[in-house]
N, C-alpha and C positions, 0 to 999 in steps of 0.2 A: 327373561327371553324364553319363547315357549319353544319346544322340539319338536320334529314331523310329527311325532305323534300325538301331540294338544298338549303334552305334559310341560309343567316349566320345570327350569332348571332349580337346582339347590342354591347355586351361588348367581348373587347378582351384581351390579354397581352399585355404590353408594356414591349417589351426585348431588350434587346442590345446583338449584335452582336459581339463574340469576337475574333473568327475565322472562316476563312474560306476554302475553298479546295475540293478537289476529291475523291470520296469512291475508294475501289478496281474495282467496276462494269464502272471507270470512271464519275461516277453523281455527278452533284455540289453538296459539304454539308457544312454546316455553324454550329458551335457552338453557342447558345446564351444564355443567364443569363434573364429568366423574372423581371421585376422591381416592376411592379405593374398595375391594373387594367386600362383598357383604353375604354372610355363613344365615341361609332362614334358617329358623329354630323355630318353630312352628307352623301350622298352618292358616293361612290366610283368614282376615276376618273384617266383616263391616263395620265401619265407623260408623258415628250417628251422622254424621254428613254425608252418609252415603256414600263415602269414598274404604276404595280397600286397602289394608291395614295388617301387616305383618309384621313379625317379633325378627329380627336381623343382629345375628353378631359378626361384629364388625371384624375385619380379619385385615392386617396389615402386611406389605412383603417384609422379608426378612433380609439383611444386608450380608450373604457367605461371602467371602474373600478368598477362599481356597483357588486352587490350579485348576482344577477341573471347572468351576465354573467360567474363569478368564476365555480359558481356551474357546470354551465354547460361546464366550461373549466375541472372541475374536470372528471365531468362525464363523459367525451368524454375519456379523458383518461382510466378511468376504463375499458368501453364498447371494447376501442382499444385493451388493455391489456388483456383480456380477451381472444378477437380474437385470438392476437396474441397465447395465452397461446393452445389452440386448434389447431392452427395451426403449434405450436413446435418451435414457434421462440427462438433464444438463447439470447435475452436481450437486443441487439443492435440498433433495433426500438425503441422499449419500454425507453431504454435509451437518445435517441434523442428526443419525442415526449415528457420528462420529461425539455428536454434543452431549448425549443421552450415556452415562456413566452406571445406572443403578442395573441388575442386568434383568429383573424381573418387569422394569418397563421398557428397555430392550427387546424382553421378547413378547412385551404387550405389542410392540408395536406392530406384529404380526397382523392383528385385528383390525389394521386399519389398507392392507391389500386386498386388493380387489377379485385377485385370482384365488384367494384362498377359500374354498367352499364355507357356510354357517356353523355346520358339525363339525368344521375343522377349530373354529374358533369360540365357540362352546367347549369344546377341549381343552384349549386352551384356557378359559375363562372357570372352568373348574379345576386348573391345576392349583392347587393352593403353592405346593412347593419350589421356589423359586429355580434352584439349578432343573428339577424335572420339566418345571414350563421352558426354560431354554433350547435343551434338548428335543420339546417336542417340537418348539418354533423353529428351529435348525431341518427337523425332519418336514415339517411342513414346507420350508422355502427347500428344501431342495427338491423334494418333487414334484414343487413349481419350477426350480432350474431346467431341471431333467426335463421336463415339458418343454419349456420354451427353447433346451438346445437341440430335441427331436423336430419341433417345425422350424430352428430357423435353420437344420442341417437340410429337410425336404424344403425349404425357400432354394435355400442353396444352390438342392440341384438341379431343381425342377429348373432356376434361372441358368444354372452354367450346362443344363442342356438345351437348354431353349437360343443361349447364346450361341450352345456351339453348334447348333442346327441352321442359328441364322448367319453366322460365319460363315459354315459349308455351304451355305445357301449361295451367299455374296459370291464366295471362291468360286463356286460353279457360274454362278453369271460373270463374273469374268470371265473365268478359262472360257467359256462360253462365246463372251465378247470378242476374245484373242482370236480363237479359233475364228471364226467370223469373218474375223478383218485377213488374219492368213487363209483365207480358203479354208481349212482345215475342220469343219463343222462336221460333229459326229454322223450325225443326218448324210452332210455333204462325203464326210470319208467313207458311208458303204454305199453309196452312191458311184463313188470314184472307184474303189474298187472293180463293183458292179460292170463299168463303163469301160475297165482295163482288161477284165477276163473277157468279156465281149471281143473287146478287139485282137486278143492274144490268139483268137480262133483255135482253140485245145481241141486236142481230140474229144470224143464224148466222156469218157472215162475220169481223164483229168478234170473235165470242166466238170462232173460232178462231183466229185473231190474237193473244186475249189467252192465251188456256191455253200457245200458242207461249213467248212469250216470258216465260208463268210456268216450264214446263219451262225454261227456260235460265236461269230465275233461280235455278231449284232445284239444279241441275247445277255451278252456278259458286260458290255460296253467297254469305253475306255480304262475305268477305273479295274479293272479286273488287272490281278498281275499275269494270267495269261493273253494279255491280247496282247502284248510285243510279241510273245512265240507265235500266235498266229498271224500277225500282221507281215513278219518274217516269215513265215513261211508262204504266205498269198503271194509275197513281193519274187521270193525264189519258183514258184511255181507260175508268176506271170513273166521274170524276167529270162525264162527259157522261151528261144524262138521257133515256137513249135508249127509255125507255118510261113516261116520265112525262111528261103532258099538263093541260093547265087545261081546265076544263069551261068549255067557251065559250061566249056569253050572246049571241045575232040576237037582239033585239031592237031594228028601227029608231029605235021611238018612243022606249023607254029611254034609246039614243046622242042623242037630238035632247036630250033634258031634260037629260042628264050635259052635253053640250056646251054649252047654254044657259045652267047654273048654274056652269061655269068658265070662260066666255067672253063676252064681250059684242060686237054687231055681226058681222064675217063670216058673213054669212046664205049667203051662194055654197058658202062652203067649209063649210059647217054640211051645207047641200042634199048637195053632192057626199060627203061623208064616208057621208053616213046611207044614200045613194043605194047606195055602198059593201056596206054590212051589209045593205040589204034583198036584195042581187043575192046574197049569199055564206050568209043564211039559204035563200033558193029552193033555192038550189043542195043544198044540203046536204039537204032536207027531200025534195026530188025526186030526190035521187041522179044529178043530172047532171055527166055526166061526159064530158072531150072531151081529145083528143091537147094543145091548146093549155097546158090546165090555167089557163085564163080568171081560176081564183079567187086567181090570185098576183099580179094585178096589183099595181104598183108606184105608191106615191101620191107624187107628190115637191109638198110645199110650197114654192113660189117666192114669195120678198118679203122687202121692207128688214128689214134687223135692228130688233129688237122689236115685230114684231107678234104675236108669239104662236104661233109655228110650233114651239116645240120643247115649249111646251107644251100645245099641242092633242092632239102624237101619243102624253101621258103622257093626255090625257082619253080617246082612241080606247082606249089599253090599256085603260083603267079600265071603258068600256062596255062591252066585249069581254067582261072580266072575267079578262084575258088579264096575264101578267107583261111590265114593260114594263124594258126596258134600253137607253140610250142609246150610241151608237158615234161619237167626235166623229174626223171624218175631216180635217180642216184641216190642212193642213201635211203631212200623210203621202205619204211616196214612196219607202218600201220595199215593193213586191209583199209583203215576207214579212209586213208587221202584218196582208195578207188570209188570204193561204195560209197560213200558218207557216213556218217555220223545218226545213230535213232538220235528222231526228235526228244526222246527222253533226257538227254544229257543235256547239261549246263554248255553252252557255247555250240551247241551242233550248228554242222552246215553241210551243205552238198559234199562229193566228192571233185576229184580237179573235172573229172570227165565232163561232169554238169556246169563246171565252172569253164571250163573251154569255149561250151556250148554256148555259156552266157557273154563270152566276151566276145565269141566272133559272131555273135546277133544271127549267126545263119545255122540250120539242119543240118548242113553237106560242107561245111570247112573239111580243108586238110589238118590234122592233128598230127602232129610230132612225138613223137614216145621217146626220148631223148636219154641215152643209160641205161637202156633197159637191161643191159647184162648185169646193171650194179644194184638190182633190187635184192635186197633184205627178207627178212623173214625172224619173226622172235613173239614173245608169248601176244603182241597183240594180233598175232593174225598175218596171212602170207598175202603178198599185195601179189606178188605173180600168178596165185591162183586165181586172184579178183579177177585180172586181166585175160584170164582165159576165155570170161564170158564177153568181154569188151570186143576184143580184136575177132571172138569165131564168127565167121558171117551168118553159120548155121545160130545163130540163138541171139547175136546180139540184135537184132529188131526188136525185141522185149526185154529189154535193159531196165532193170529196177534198183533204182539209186535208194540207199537205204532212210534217208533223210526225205527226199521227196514221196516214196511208196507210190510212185506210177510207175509203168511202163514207159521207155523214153526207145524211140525207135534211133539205132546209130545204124542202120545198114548201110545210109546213103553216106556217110563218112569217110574219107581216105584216110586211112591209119597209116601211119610209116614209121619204122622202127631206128631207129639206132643204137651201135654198141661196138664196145673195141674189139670183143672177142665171142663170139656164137660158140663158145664152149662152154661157158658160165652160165648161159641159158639156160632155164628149165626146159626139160627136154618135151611135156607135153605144151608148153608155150611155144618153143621152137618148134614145135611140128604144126601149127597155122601161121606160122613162117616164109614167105619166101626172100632165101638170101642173096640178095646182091652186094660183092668183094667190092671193096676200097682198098685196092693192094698197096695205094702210092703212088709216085710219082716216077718220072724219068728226069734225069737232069734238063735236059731239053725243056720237057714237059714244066719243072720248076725256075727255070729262066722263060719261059712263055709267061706263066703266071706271074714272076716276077715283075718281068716287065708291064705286063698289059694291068695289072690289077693293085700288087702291094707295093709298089713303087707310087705310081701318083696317089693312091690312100695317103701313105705316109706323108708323102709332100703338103697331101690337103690340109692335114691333122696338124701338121705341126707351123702352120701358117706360110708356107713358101708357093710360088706356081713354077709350073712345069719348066720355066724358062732359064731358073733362076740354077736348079742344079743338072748335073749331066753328070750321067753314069751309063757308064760302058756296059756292051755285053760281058770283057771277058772281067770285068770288077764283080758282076753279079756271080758271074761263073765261078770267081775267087769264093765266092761268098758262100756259094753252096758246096763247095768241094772243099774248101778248110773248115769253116766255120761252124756249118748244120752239118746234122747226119742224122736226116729223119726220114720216114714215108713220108709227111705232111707239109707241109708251109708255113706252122705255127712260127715256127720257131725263126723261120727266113725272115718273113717279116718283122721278129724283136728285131734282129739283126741290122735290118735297112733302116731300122727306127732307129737304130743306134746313129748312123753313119748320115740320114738326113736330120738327126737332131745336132750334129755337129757342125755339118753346114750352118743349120739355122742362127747357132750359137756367132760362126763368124762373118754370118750378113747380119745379125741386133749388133751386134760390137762395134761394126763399120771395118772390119778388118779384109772384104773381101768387097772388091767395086765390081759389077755386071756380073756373070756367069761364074758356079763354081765347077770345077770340074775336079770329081772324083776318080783320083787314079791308084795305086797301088800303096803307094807310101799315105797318104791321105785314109785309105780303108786298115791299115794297120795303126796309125793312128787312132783311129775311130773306135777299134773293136780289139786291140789288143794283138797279141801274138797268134801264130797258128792253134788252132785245136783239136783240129783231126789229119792227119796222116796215112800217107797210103803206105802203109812198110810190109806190105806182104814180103816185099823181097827180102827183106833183112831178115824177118823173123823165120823165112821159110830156108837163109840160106845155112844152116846146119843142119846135119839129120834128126828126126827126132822132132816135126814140129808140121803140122798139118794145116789147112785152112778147112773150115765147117765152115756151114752156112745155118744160120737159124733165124724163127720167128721167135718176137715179143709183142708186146703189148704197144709201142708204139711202133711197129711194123719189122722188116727187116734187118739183120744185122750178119758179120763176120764172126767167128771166134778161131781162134786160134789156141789147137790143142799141140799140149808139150808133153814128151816123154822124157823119160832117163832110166838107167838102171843104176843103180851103188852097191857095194860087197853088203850084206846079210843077211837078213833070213828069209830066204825065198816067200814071197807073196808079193800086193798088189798096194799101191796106196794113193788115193785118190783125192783131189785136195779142187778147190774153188768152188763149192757152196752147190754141189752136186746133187740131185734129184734120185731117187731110186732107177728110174728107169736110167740114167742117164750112165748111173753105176754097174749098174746090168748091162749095159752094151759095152763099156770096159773091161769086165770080166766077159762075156763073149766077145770079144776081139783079142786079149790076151788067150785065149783058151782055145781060138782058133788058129792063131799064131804059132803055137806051141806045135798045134795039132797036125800042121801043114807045113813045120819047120825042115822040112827035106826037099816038098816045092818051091819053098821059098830061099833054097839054100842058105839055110840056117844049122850054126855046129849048135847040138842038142845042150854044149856045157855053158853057152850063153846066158840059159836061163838059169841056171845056180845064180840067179840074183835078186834083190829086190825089185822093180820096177813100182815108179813113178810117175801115174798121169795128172796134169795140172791144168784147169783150164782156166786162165788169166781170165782179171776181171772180178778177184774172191770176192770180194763183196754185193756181187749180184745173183741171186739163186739164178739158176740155171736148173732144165729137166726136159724130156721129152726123146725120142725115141730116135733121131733123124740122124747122130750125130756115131753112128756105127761105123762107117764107113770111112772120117774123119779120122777114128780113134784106132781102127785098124791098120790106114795108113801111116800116123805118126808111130806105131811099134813098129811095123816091119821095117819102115826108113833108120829110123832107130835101129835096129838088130843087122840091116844088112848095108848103112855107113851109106845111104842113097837119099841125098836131100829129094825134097817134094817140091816141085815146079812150084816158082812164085807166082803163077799165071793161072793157079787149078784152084778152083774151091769146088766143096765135094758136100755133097747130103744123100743121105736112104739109111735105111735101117739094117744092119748085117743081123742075118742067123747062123747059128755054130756049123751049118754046110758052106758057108759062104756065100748064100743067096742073097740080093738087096733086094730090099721089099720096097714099095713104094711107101713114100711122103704126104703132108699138106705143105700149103703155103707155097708153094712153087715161085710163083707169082716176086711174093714178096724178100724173096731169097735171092732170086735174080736179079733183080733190081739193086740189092745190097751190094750183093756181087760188084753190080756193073759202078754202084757207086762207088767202091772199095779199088779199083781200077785195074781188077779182075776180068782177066779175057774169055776165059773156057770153063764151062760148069760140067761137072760131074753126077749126075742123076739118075734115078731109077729110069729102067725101061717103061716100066708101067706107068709113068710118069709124062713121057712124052706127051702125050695128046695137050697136057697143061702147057704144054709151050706157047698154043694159039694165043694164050692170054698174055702172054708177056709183048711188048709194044715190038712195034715193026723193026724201030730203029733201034733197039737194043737187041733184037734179035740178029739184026745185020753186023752189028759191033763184035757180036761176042762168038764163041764156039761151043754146042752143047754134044756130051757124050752121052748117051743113054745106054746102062749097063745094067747088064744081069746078075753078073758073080763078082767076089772081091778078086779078083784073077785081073779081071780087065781091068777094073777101079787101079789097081796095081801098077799095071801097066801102063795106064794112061797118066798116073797122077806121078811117078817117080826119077827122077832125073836116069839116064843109062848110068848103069851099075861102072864105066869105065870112068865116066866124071864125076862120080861117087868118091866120100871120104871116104876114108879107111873105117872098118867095119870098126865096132865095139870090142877093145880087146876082152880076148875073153876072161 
């Protein structure tokens, strides 16, 4: 066999010839059977037949048996079988190469693959040595493996990319098809978009904001994982209604009659509401117009829970003719629930403000601020400052919610506040404030409401008609005089809920035929024994025991301050859950007692003793300034054996001259008073003018003193010194 380069090899076949004959083309061919390897020993020579003629020694394999050749007789098969398994053969090599035992024609059989280059098997064919031809034949099929596992790993991918391009193909034309059949065609969604900012009619500003970030919804398409945050944000940005308004309704007198038929009594806050709509019609009709923007005023209703404050500012919507949405701010102290949320965070969203805006479809709803005494503040930020830009008329027409990044005009908005106590206020929040009191009720006033309003509620609620129960005036009257003791009506109507739920019980049962009628023993039944009491007189008839008046958080109330003295060590000891200031007017009422023990005909050895003030009720903190005058009249009753009229309750603040300073809360301290069954109130002079606000008919009930010095307080609040006990011995 000759080499690229013309030369022949050393080693050849030795075959025998077994036939011979003609091809179809005419050319001599010959069959023949190799036998085995053949070593020239010389060089070639002519015959006389003109045929060439070489000297060959004849070379046979050798049979090793060792380890090292097995192995590699094994391996060779492996490597083979492998091949073959890639190339799809059906078994029939693979089963010869297993028949084949010698191992030097084992690795002949190399010579007869196709893939194995000539030089390769020339190689082979000059191996004399049997285990070394194995090893080369080993070498040889494996970097025919190695070939054939590099194209059929590129068959591979080339197909499992090709597949997964025509898969994502397919998927796409469905999703494609889906979308289609739902409307939802990519084409068709910025289309739709398109078609909604259009009609959303935005300001310039927004609506180029919005076209922005439709281009880049269009640019990234569906498959992008940003296009829910902008699709979400186009939908927040379309679903503010930035050119939809409610036709607003000035009408003062309309507000006074709307007010009137869902509220009973608050005639102040009636006046100031309607006061409201008559300044915000002018304005409008005269086109006055001023840097301050006056018509934004800010109404905050201040008063105890249930009196009607959250829903009065659903009756100011309703007069307006304006959409009303409530905002309950209690407990909040994330800045973001004002501002929103940057789009950068995971779940962001508008603030409630934009959210208000979105649920009442309109520009100019009334908004509710609902709690606002009870905002928070902690490391994420102070929501009360949020709200400073919200509520100032001066700045909020450029409202920039953090989530959206526009300008959102609120000036045409009615804000309306609520909160129990405009102490707790921030003080530059409460200064774009204006307060209007919810001092409470009058009894009167709370049997009006009873009847006209929580009386048929209840009846409706709990399935009976009007017909079915009867209750009395003076059954209601029971109701609020034992039972509540509140500024509000909350609580009256648990109460009738109680008393027409018992009804209900004995018309399901059949135990009551036609009409029930609620009477005295039926309403103890109902709700149990009495709970509230009017015992000024008992507690007041020893010396030593005073009537105050103070505010809390759910409106007005009585206290009742006790003295005493006992033998030991001269000082002062103060007990029921007492406040600093509250302590301080103790010790300046004891100090001026002392001070003035000659005016007050007091022997100076009275005081070698300890004294005792105690204001019932320890378990409820107690503090505030108003309770001077209280505390100085129970020591001098005390010191000079002269109970304190059951008929006086008394509030101001004393100074060590004896001056009463004026108070707050007026309002809701009389009303306590008058509920407590309290005739004549004791009160700062400078005080006076708040009488106006206490209702007509309690002012007719009752008697007020307005005093200057604790002289007169004395005078006015102490039984005469001759139906006076016996002084404190000394």
């Amino acid at each position: 066999m000759p080499r690229r380069d013309g030369e022949f090899g050393r080693v050849g076949v030795l075959a025998e010839v077994i036939e011979t004959g003609l091809s179809r083309r005419g050319r001599p061919v010959a069959t023949v059977v190799g036998l085995h390897r053949g070593l020239i020993a010389g060089s070639a020579q002519p015959g006389e037949d003109e045929t060439l003629r070489v000297e060959v020694q004849e070379i046979r394999d050798g049979h090793p048996d060792d380890e090292h050749t097995r192995e590699l007789q094994t391996e060779y098969r492996a490597v083979v079988e492998e091949i073959l398994e890639h190339r799809g053969d059906d078994g029939r090599i693979a089963a010869f190469l297993r028949s084949i035992d010698e191992p030097g024609a084992l690795a002949d059989t190399s010579g007869l693959s196709p893939d194995i280059p000539n030089e390769g098997k020339l190689r082979l064919l000059e191996t004399i040595d049997v285990t070394a031809r194995l090893e080369l034949a080993v070498e040889l099929q494996r970097e025919r493996l190695t070939e054939l596992q590099v194209r059929s790993k590129i068959r591979d991918d080339v197909e499992s990319g090709a597949q997964k391009q025509q898969r994502e193909y397919f998927l796409r034309k469905q999703m494609d098809s889906i979308r289609k059949e739902l409307g939802e065609d990519e084409a068709d969604l910025i289309a739709e978009y398109e078609r909604k900012i259009a009609e959303a009619e935005m300001p310039e500003a927004v609506a180029e904001q919005a076209e922005k970030e439709l281009r880049r919804l269009e640019r990234q398409g569906e498959q992008s994982p940003e296009s829910s945050m902008i699709r979400s944000y186009l939908d927040w940005l379309i679903a503010v209604p930035w050119a939809k308004r409610s036709e607003e309704l000035l009408d003062p007198a309309h507000t006074r009659e709307v007010l009137d038929a869902d509220h009973a009594g608050l005639d102040d806050v009636k006046k100031r509401i309607t006061e409201f709509i008559a300044v915000r019609k002018l304005r409008e009709e005269r086109q006055i117009e001023d840097d301050s923007r006056a018509n934004g005023a800010i109404l905050t209703l201040v008063g105890p829970p249930g009196t009607g404050k959250t829903s009065i500012g659903e009756s100011i919507a309703g007069a307006l003719g304006r959409e009303f949405v409530r905002i309950s701010l209690g407990g909040i102290r994330d800045e973001a629930e004002i501002r929103g949320h940057r789009r950068t965070y995971i779940g962001a969203m508008p603030g409630r403000i934009i959210r208000a805006l979105r649920d009442a479809k309109t520009m100019n709803p009334v908004i509710l601020l609902d709690e606002v005494d009870k905002v928070g503040a902690d490391w994420r930020g102070d929501p009360s400052a949020a709200l400073l830009e919200v509520l100032d008329p001066a700045q909020n027409d450029t409202f920039r919610d953090h989530y959206l990044d526009v300008e959102v005009d609120l000036s045409e908005v009615v804000f309306i506040a609520t909160a129990n106590l405009a102490d707790t206020i921030p003080a530059p929040l409460l200064d774009r404030m204006e307060i209007i009191s919810f001092d409470g009720y009058t009894t009167e006033e709370k049997l009006a409401i009873a009847r006209g309003y929580l009386l048929p509620r209840q009846l409706k609620r709990n399935g009976l008609k009007p017909e079915e129960v009867e209750v009395s005036d003076e059954v209601l009257r029971s109701v609020i005089a034992e039972y509540t003791r509140e500024a509000g009506v909350r609580r009256l109507e648990r109460e009738i809920g109680k008393v027409v739920r018992a009804a209900a019980t004995k018309i399901a049962a059949g135990e009551a035929d036609g009409k029930i009628t609620i009477d005295a023993e039926a309403l103890r039944e109902a709700l149990g024994r009495q709970k509230f009491f009017q015992e000024s007189v008992e507690r007041t008839a020893i010396p030593g025991v005073s009537t105050g008046l103070a505010v809390t958080g759910a409106g007005g109330d009585i206290l009742f301050i006790e003295a005493t003295g006992m033998d030991g060590d001269k000082g002062l000891v103060l007990t029921g859950q007492l406040g600093d200031v509250m302590k301080e007017s103790a010790r300046i009422a004891l100090s001026y007692v002392r001070a003035h023990r000659q005016e007050l005909g007091i022997d100076g050895e009275r005081f070698q003793r300890e004294f005792h003030v105690h204001v019932p009720a320890g378990a409820i903190p107690k503090d505030g300034p108003s309770a001077g005058t209280a505390m100085t009249t129970a020591l001098v009753s005390l010191l000079t054996g002269r109970p304190v009229k059951h008929t006086v309750g008394m509030t101001g603040e004393v100074t060590l001259q004896g001056r009463v300073l004026p108070i707050g809360g007026l309002k809701q301290k009389v009303l306590a008073a008058h509920a407590a069954g309290l005739t004549e109130v004791i009160l700062p002079e400078r005080n006076r003018g708040d009488l106006d606000e206490v209702p007509e008919e309690v002012r007719e009930q009752m008697t007020f003193h307005p005093v200057m010095s604790i002289d007169e307080v004395l005078a006015l609040a102490l039984e005469p010194a001759e139906k006076g006990h016996k002084a404190m011995a000394a």
